[in-house]
DOVEXFI-481076 format. One record per residue (C-alpha): x, y, z; residue in one letter; residue number from 1. Coordinates in Angstrom, 3 decimals. Each point is the difference from the previous one (the first is absolute). Layout:
# DOVEXFI-481076
u|v|w|residu|num
X|Y|Z|a|NUM
...
END
This chain:
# DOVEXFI-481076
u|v|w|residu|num
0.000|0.000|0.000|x|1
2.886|2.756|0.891|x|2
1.726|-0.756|-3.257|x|3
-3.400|1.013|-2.050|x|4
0.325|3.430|2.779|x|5
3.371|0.681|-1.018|x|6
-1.047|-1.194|-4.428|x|7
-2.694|2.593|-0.031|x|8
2.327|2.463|2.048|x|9
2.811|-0.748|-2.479|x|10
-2.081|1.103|-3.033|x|11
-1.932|2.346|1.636|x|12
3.949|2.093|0.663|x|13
0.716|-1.839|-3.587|x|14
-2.814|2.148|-1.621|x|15
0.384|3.876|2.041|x|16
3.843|-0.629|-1.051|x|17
-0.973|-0.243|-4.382|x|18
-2.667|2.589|1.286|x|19
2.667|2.456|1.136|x|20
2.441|-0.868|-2.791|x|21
-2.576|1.138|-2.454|x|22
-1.358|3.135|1.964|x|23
3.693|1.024|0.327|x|24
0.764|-0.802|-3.556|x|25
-3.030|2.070|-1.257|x|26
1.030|2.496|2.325|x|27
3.658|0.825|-1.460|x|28
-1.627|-0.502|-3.248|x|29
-2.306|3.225|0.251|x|30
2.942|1.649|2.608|x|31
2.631|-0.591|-2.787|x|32
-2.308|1.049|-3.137|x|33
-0.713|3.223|2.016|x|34
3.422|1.064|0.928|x|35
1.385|-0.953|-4.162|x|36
-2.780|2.297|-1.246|x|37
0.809|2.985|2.341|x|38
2.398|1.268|-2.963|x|39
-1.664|2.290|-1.937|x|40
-0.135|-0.275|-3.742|x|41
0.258|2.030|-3.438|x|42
-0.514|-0.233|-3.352|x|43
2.815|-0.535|-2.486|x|44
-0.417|2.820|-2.738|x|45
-0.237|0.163|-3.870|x|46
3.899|1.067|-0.531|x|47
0.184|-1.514|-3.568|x|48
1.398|2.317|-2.549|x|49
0.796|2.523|2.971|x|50
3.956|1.381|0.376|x|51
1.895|-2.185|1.866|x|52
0.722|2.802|3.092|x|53
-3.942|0.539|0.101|x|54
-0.714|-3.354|0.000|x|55
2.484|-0.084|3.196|x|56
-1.240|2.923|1.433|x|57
-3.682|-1.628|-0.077|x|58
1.290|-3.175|1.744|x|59
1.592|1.734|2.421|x|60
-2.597|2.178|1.420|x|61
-2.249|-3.054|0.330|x|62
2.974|-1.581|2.432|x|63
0.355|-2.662|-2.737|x|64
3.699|-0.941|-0.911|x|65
0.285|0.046|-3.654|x|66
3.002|-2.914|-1.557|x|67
0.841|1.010|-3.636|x|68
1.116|-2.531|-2.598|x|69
0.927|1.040|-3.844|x|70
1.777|3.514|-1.134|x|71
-1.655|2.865|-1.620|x|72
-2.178|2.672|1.169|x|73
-3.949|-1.096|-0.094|x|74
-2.006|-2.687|1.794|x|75
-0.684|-3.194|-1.658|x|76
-2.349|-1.899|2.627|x|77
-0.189|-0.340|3.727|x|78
-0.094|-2.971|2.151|x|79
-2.480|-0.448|1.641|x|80
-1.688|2.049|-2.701|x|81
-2.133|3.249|0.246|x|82
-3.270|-0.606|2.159|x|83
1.220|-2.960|2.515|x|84
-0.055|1.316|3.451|x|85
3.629|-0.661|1.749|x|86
1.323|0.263|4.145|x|87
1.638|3.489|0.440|x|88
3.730|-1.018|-0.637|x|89
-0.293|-2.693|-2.500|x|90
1.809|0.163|-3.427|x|91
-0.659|0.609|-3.143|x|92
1.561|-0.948|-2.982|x|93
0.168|2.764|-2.578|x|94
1.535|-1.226|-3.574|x|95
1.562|2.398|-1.835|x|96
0.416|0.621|-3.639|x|97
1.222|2.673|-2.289|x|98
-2.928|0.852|-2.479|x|99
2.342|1.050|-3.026|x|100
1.776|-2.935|-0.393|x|101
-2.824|-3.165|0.370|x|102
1.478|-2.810|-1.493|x|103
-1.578|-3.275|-1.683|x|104
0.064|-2.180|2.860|x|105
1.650|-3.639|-0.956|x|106
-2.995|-2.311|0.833|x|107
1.098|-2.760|-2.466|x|108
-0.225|-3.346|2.228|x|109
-2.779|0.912|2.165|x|110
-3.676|-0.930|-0.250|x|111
-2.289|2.174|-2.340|x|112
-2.793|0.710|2.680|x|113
3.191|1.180|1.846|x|114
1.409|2.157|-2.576|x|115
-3.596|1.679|-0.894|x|116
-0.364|0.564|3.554|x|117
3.501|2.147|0.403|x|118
-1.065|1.722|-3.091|x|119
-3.363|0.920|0.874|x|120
1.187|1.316|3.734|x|121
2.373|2.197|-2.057|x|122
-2.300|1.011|-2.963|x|123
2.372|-1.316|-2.818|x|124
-2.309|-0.909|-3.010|x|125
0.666|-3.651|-1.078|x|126
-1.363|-2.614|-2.358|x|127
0.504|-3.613|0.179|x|128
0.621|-2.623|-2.973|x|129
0.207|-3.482|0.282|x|130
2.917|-1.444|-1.543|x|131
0.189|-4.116|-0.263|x|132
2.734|-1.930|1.993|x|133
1.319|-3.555|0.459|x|134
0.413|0.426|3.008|x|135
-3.027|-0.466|3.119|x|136
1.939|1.423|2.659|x|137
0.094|3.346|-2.536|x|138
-4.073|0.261|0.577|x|139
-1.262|3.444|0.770|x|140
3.216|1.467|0.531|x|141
1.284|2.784|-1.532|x|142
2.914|-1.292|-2.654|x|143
0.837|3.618|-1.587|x|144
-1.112|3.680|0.235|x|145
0.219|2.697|-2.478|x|146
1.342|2.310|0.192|x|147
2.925|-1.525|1.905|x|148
0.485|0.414|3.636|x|149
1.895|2.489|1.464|x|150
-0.775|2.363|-3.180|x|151
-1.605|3.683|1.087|x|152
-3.620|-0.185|0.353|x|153
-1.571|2.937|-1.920|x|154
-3.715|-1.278|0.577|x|155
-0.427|-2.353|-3.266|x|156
-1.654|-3.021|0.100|x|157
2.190|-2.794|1.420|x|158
-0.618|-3.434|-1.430|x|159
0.649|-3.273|1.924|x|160
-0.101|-3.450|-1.384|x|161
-1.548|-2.064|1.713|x|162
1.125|-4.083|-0.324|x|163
-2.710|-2.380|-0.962|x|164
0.424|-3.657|-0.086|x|165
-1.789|-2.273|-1.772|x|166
0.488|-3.692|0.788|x|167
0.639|-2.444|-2.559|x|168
-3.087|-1.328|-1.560|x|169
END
């Protein structure tokens, strides 16, 4: 009879013990999310096409800690981009590029959906053509470009060929 006593006292402690684990557990949950979310937050701004020392400037005021990649004068894109609230202190990527002297970027090797993507962020006109290949592993990747990469962009049309197998029937 005691050993039932001291069973039922056993699970009885057994159960106020996962009881309190949980209570506790939800507790620091909310305590935790509550103290993380005390920072207050801003909105990254629309720098693209702005001067480089504006652009700074901008970042600056909002305590955000600007990183730039690339050379030249004139934003790119951001990262996170313009819109996404951010922590005060977090960083942000600013790319960099000199307007005058856009080149044709070299995406021969890469996937098409890829390559239209890049040149659609960028707003270089582009056409694709198919041209037929041996090879399967050549499938919907770009195999040449014209005009050729690292040539001056001036705003014509660029023109990728696209690779296109077709098995052997």
């Amino acid at each position: 009879m005691k050993w039932k006593i001291k069973v039922k006292r056993f699970i009885k402690s057994l159960i106020f013990f996962l009881l309190g684990i949980v209570c506790a557990g939800i507790f620091s949950f909310f305590f935790m999310t509550a103290f993380v979310n005390v920072s207050k937050m801003v909105e990254v701004p629309y720098l693209v096409g702005e001067n480089k020392n504006i652009a700074l400037n901008s970042l600056k005021e909002l305590n955000l800690i600007p990183n730039l990649i690339g050379s030249g004068d004139t934003v790119l894109y951001t990262d996170p981009p313009a819109g996404t609230k951010v922590k005060l202190g977090h960083h942000v990527i600013v790319q960099l590029r000199d307007i005058d002297s856009l080149v044709i970027p070299d995406l021969i090797g890469i996937p098409t959906e890829v390559a239209k993507q890049f040149l659609e962020e960028y707003n270089i006109s582009y056409e694709i053509r198919n041209r037929l290949t041996n090879n399967p592993e050549q499938h919907g990747i770009i195999l040449e470009i014209s005009p050729s990469p690292g040539k001056e962009y001036f705003g014509e049309k660029v023109i990728l060929y696209n690779g296109k197998y077709e098995g052997v029937k």
